[in-house]
C-alpha positions as CSV (number, residue, x, y, z in Angstrom):
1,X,2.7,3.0,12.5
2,X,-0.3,2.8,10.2
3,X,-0.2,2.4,6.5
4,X,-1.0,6.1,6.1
5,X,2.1,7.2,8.5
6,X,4.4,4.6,6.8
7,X,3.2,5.8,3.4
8,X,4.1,9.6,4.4
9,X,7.0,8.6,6.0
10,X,8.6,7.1,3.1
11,X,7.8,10.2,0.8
12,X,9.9,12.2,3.4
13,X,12.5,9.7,3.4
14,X,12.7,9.6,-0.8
15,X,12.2,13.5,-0.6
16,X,14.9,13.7,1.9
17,X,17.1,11.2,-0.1
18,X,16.5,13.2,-3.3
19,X,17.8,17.2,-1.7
20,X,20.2,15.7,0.4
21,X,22.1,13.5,-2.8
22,X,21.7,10.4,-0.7
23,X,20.5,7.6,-3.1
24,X,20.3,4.9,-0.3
25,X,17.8,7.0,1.5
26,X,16.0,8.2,-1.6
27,X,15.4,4.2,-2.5
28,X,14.6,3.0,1.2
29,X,12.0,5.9,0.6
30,X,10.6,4.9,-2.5
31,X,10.7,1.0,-1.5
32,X,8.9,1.7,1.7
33,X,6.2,3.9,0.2
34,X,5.5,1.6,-2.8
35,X,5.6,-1.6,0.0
36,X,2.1,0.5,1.9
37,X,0.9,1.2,-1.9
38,X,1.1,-2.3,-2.5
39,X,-0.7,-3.6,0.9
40,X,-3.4,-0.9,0.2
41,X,-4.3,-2.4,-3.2
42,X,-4.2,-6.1,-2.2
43,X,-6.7,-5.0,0.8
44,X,-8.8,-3.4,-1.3
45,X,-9.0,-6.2,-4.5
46,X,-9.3,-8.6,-1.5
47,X,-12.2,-7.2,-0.1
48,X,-13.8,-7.0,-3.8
49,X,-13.1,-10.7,-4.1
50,X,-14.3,-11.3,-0.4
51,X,-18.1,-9.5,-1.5
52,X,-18.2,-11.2,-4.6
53,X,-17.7,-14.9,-2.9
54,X,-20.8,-13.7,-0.5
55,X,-22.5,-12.4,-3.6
56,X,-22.5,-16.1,-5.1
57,X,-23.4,-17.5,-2.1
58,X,-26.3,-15.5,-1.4
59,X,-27.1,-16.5,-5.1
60,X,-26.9,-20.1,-4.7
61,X,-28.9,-20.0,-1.5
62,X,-32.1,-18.9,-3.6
């Protein structure tokens, strides 16, 4: 699955979990959900740091 799929597909599941009264699958939901969230951030502030460690060594080459 990609993030985007797992993402939706633990909204559905904490959806699901909340009509249905089941807790467990509400939280496995919310867990798997906030897990892609996670990834997505650390991807994106990693490829910030990765441009700005190119940026100083572009800078220190001139």
């Amino acid at each position: 699955m990609t993030d985007q799929s797992d993402k939706l597909g633990g909204k559905a599941k904490e959806v699901t979990g909340k009509l249905t009264g089941d807790d467990e699958m509400e939280s496995e939901g919310r867990t798997q959900r906030s897990t892609e969230e996670g990834k997505e951030k650390f991807e994106e502030a990693s490829g910030k740091a990765k441009g700005m460690v190119e940026g100083a060594k572009d800078k220190l080459k001139d």
